[in-house]
C-alpha positions, 0 to 999 in steps of 0.5 A: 068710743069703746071702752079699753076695759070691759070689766066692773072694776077700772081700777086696782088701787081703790082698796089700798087707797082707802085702806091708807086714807082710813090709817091717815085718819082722813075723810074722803072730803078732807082728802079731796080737799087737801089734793085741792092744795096740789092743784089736784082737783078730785071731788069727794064724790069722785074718791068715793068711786075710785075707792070702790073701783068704778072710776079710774085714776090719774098718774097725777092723782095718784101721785097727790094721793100718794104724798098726802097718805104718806104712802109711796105709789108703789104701796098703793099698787102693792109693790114691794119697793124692793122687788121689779113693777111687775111683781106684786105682793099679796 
């Protein structure tokens, strides 16, 4: 199968993701077992890739992530929540 995206990077949201995780004063492990509570199941190991781009991320991970860091899901992707999907802020 070959794949849809031809770049490193998989994701966008990495950076922010950890970003909020750091300011949350959460470990990676401590996330992961805390998405466990949601019935999300995300090892630490699988964190670390997201973070660092090299794996993608799940609406449903996203949304776990999200309401764990306190962080709407519109922050992790850069969105400023008053302005359209598409435009992002730097």
């Amino acid at each position: 199968m070959k794949r849809i995206i031809d770049t490193e990077q998989v994701n966008l949201i990495g950076p922010r993701i950890r970003a909020a995780r750091v300011a949350a004063g959460l470990s990676q492990k401590q996330l992961s077992e805390r998405l466990e509570l949601l019935a999300v199941y995300t090892c630490r190991g699988s964190i670390s890739r997201i973070e660092h781009g090299k794996r993608a991320v799940t609406d449903i991970e996203i949304d776990g992530i999200a309401k764990i860091l306190q962080v709407s899901p519109n922050e992790l992707f850069g969105w400023d929540e008053g302005k359209g999907s598409d435009e992002q802020v730097n």
